[in-house]
N, C-alpha and C positions, 0 to 999 in steps of 0.2 A: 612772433607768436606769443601767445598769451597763455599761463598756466593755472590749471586747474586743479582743484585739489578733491580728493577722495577717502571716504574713512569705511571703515565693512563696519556692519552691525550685524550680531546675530538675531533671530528669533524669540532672544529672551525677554522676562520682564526687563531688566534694567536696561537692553538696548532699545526699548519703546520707549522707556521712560530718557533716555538719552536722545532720542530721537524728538520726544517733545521740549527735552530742555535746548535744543537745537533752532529748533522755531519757535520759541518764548524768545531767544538771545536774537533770534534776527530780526526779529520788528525794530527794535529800538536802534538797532546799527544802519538799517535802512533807511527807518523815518530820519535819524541823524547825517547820513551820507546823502540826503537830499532825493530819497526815492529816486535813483539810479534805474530806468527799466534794466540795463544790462549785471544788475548785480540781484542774484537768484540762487535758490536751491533746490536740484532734481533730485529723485530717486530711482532706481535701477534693481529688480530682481536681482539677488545673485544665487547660486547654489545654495551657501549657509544663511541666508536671509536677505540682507538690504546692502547694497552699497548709495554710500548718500556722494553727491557730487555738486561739491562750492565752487561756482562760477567766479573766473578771476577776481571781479569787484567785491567779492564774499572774501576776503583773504582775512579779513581780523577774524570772522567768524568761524571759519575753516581753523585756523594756526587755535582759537581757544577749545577747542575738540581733538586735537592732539591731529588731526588730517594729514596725507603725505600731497604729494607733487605726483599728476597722474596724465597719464594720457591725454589727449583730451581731443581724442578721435571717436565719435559716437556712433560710425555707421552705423548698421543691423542692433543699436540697442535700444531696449525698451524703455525709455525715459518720462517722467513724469514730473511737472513743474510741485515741488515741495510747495516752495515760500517762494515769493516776488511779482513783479509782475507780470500778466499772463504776454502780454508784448513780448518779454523777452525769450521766448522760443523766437521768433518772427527774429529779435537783433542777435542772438546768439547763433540760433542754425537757422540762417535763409535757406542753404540747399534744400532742409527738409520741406520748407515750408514750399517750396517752387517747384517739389515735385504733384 
């Protein structure tokens, strides 16, 4: 199995402003790793704002955002493709896509 990684952001100015410097840092690690469809980044409501969630192949990007090691069971959540390609919902959760 493959790990994933997660970091909370709250609703303030500087977790937007962290949230943009998050997708400024993944173009270049992307376009350099050879536009990977399976290396992306979701976002996920949580209670206190955002949890952002780096797709294994995202791991330098994840580890320079201070990120832990999470779950990376998605049932019943409400995900959104941040940054990457839109394919990789389609290689990352087939089940979702085959219901």
């Amino acid at each position: 199995m493959t790990t994933w990684y997660s970091i909370e952001l709250d609703s303030s100015d500087s977790a937007h402003k962290t949230l943009q410097r998050i997708m400024d840092g993944f173009t270049p690690k992307y376009v350099g790793a050879g536009r990977p469809v399976d290396m992306a980044i979701f976002t996920s409501p949580s209670e206190d704002g955002l949890t952002v969630y780096f797709s294994p192949k995202a791991l330098s990007i994840a580890i320079q955002f201070g990120a832990s090691s999470c779950d990376g069971n998605f049932i019943n959540q409400d995900l959104s493709l941040l940054v990457g390609d839109p394919r990789s919902v389609e290689i990352l959760f087939p089940e979702a896509v085959a219901q």
